[in-house]
N, C-alpha and C positions, 0 to 999 in steps of 0.2 A: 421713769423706768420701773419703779417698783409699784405702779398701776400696771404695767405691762404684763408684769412678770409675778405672778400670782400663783395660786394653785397649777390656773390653767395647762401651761407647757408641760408639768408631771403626768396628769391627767389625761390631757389633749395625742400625748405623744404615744400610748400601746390602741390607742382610737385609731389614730389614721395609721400606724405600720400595720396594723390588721386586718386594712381593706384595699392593700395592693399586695397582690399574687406576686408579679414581676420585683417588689423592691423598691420601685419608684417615688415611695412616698414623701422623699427629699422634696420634692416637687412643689405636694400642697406648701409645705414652708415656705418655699422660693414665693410662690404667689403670695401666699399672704404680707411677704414682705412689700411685694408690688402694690400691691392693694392701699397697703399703710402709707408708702412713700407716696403714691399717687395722690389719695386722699388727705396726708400731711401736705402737699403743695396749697389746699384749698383753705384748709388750714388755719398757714401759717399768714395766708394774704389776709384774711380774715381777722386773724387775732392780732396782728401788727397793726393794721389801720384802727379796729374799736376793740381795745382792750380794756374790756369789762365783765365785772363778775356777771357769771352766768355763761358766756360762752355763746353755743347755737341763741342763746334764748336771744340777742342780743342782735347777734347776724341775719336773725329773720323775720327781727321787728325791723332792721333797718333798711333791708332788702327788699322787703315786700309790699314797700309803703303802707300808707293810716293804717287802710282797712284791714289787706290782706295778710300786713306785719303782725295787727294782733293777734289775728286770728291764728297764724302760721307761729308764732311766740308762746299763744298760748299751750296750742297741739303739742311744740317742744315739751314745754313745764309737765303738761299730762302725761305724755306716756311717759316721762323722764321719772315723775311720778310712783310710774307702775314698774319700768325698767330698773329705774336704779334700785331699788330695794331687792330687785332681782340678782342683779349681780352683787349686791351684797350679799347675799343666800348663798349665792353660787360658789364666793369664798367660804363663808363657812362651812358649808356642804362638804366641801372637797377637803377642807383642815381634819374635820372631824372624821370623814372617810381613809384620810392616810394617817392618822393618829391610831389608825388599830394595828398598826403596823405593829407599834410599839404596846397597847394594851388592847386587850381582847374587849370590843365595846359591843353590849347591844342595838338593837335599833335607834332603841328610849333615849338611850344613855349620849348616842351619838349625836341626836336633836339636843337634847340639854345641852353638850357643849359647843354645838353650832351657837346655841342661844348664846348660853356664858360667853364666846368670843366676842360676837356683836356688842357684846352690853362692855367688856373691857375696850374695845377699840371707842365707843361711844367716849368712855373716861376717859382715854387718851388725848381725843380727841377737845375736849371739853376748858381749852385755852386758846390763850393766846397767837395768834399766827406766827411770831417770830419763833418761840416755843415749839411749834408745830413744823416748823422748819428744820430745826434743831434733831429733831427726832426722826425726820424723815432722811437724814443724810446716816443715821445709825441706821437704820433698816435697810438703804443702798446700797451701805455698805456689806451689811450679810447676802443680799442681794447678789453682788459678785460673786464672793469672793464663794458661795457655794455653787455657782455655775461655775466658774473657771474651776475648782476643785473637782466637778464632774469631767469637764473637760480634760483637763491636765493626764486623771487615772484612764481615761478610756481611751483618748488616741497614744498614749505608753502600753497601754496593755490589748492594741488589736490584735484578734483572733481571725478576721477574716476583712474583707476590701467591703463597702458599703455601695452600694449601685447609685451613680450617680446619671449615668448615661443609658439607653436601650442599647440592646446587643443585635447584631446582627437577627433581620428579621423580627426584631419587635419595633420598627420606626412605626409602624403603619400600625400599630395597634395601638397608642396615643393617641390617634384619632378617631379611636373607635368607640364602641361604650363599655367595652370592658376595661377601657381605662377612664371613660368619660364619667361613667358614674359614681366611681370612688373617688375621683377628685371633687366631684359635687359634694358629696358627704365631709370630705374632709377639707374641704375649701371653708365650710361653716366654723368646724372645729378652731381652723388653724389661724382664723383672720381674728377670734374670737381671743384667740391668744395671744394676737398681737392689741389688739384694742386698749386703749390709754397714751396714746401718743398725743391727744389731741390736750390731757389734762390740764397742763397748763395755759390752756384757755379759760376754763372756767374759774382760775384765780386770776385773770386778767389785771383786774383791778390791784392787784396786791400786788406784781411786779415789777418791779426796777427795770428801767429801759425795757419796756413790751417791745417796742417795735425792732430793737433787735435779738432780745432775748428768748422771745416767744416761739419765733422760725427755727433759732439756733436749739432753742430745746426741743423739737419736734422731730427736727431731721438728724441730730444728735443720738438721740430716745432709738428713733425708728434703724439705725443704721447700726448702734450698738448693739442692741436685743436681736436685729437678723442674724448676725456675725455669729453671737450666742446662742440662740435657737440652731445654726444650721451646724455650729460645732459642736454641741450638744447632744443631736442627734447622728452626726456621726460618729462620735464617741461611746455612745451608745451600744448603739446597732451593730456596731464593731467586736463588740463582746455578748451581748447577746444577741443571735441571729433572728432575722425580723418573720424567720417563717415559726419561730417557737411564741410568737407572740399572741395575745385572743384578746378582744376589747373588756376582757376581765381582768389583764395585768393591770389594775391601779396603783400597785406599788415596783412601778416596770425598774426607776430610779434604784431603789433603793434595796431590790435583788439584786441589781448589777453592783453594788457598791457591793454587796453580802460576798458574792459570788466571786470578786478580787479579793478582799482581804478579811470574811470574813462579817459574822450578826454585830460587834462594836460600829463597824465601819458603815453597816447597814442602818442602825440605829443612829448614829453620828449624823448620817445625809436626811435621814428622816426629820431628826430635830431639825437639820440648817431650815429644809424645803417649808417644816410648820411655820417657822419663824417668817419666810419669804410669802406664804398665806396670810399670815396677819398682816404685814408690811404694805401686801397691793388693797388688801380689806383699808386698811387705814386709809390710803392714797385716794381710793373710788369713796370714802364718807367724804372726805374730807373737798374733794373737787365738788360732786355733786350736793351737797348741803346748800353752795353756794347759788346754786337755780331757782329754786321755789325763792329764795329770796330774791334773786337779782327781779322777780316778775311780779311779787307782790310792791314790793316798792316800785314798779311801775306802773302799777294800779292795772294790771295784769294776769292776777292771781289769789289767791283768799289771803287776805288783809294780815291775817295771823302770822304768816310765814314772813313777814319782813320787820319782826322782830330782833334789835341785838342784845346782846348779854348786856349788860349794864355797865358791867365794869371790864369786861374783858372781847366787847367788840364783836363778837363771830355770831350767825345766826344760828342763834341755839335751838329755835323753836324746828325750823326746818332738818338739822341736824338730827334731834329726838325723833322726827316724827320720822324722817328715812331710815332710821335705826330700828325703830319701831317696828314695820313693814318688813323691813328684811329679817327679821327676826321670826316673824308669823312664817312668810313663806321661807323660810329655811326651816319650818317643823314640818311643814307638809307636801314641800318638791322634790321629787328629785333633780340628779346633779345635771344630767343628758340632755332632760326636758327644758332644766333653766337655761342652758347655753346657747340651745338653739330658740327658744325664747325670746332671749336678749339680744339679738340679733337681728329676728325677725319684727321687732319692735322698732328699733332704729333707722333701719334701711331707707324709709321711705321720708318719712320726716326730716332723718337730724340729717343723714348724709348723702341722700339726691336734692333733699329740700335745700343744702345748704352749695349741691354744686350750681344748681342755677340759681341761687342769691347773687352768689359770685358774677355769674354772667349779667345778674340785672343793675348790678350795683356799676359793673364796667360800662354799661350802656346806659345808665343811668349821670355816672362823675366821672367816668375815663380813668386812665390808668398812671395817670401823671404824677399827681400824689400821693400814691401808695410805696411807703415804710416796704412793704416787698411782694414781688411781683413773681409770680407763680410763671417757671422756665416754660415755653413753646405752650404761651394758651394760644387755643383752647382744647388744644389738645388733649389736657389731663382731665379736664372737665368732662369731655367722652367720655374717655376711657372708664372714669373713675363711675360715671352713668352708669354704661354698660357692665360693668362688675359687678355692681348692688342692686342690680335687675338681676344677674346672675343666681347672684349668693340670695336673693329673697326667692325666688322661684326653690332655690335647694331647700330650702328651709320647709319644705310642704305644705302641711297643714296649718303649721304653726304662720305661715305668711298671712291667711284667712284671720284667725286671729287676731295676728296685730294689725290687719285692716278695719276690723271692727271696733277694735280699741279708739284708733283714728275718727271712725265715723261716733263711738259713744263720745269724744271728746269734741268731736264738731257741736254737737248734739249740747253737751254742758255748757259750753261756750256759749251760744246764744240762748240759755236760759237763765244762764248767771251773769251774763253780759254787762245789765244793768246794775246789776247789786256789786258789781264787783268796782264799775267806775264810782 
């Protein structure tokens, strides 16, 4: 949950009220939760039956037999590679962008401590797993307890009804493109917000009962955070009206808290939100660290990455170098650019790659075995297709991109093929 819930929904939330005229923008949320539930079914069948660090990298060497598993394992680790550090950026981007809330920062100043963050989450990060446990339930905990606080002050102090429904004579515009294209735009934002449900797959390996823990924290993750996302924003919107909004209110949160009770109150929700940025920053090193490792130990990946700490177990070498990377690109991206980025990176690979693994693995050893079994397949498997065709098409330019990435990654793969076995 506190992969979930990161910058992004502060962020994410004056982006998409600003690109529906009507009010509707409840909506992109609703989807994105569908998106997440559907793709949490795939999942959770996944990570209950091989529960192992690494996660996709694991589900699509075993999916895809010899050949085509490496190959499709490898692709994972590369763009996982280029992504992850991505959305490491993308949290400190966004900490350092709502940090001026509170002090007047330069451009310079703002990269510096995008950096400074990543390098203290690094040391955080930089123990024991039990430790790393420990620390993750203090940050869940801010995590709440400052959404239910936005909650609580906004639906006590509504000013006006939130549009949940069309009104008479807008049914027929839903189906049109003046509604269809702002949910394109904001279907990328909103699913981006939901992203991390799946985290607890890639500590696989480190779980107590995976095969029922694993499901349980997915559909748990994804059902809590909708609840909060959709009360949230109605709490919100509630008190400030969503036609006063421009996709420049970045600090949309924390005027609203101004604007009840005052700059304390403002400053007060700013600090919780910073804190809840570092929190998903932590959650997203700490899951992905474990990929380049889980592939170089399977003689998958450059040899270097399947190094552990000596005395304290975790893979340091991989952790530094993803730290590393998101550090660079968080001096030189912006925040817009990464999100839809990070998305358009994934789509093809980690999360269609992985809904037809699912279907090979069932045609493959049947369904009889399986710790848990994904409700009315294969139903969700479409579905979940059809969506991430969707949301990669939205993504524009950037979908080209990450198909090149893909094809540069086919490309390394069989040049390093050999040196790597």
């Amino acid at each position: 949950m506190i992969d979930m819930v990161g910058i992004g929904p502060f962020v994410v939330m004056p982006l998409v009220a600003a690109q529906f005229g009507n009010g509707l923008f409840i909506w992109a949320w609703i989807f994105g939760a569908f998106t997440a539930l559907i793709d949490g079914m795939i999942w959770s069948e996944l990570g209950a039956k091989y529960p192992l660090a690494g996660g996709t990298y694991n589900f699509h060497r075993i999916a895809y037999g010899e050949r085509g598993g490496r190959l499709m394992s490898f692709l994972f680790v590369w763009q996982t590679s280029i992504q992850a550090p991505l959305v490491v950026a993308s949290a400190a981007i966004g900490f350092s962008q709502y940090l001026t809330y509170l002090v007047d920062l330069t451009l310079l100043q703002q990269k510096l401590v995008s950096a400074g963050l990543i390098i203290l989450v690094l040391i955080l990060l930089y123990r024991k797993i039990e430790t790393v446990g420990k620390i993750s339930v203090i940050f869940g905990s801010i995590v709440i307890v400052t959404i239910t606080w936005i909650i609580i002050t906004g639906l006590s102090h509504q000013q006006h009804a939130v549009k949940l429904w069309p009104e008479d004579g807008e049914t027929k515009n839903i189906l049109s493109l003046a509604f269809g294209a702002p949910m394109a735009y904001s279907a990328v934002k909103t699913v981006y917000s939901y992203l991390g449900y799946y985290n607890v797959c890639h500590l696989g390996g480190e779980i107590r009962r995976p095969e029922v823990n694993i499901p349980r924290s997915i559909f748990i993750s994804i059902a809590g955070i909708a609840v909060l996302y959709l009360l949230m924003n109605v709490a919100v919107m509630g008190v400030v009206h969503y036609q006063s909004i421009n996709v420049n209110d970045k600090y949309l949160v924390s005027t609203f808290m101004e604007k009840l009770y005052g700059h304390r109150a403002g400053s007060a929700i700013t600090v919780l939100i910073l804190c809840i940025a570092m929190s998903s920053l932590f959650a997203v090193v700490l899951g992905y660290s474990r990929v380049p490792y889980a592939a170089a130990v399977d003689g998958n990946f450059f040899k270097i990455f399947g190094r552990l700490h000596p005395t304290k177990g975790f893979p340091y070498i991989s952790l530094v170098v993803l730290c590393g990377l998101g550090l660079i690109f968080s001096l030189f991206m912006k925040l817009s650019e990464v999100i839809t980025a990070i998305l358009a990176m994934r789509i093809v690979i980690q999360f269609i790659g992985q809904a037809v693994g699912v279907v090979l693995l069932r045609a493959r050893f049947g369904s009889k075995d399986l710790p848990f079994r994904m409700w009315l397949f294969p139903v969700p498997v479409i579905l979940s297709i059809s969506i991430w065709l969707f949301l990669f098409v939205s993504t524009g330019w950037f979908a080209v991109w990450g198909s090149l990435i893909a094809v540069a990654g086919v490309i390394t793969y069989a040049i390093t093929r050999d040196r790597r076995q």
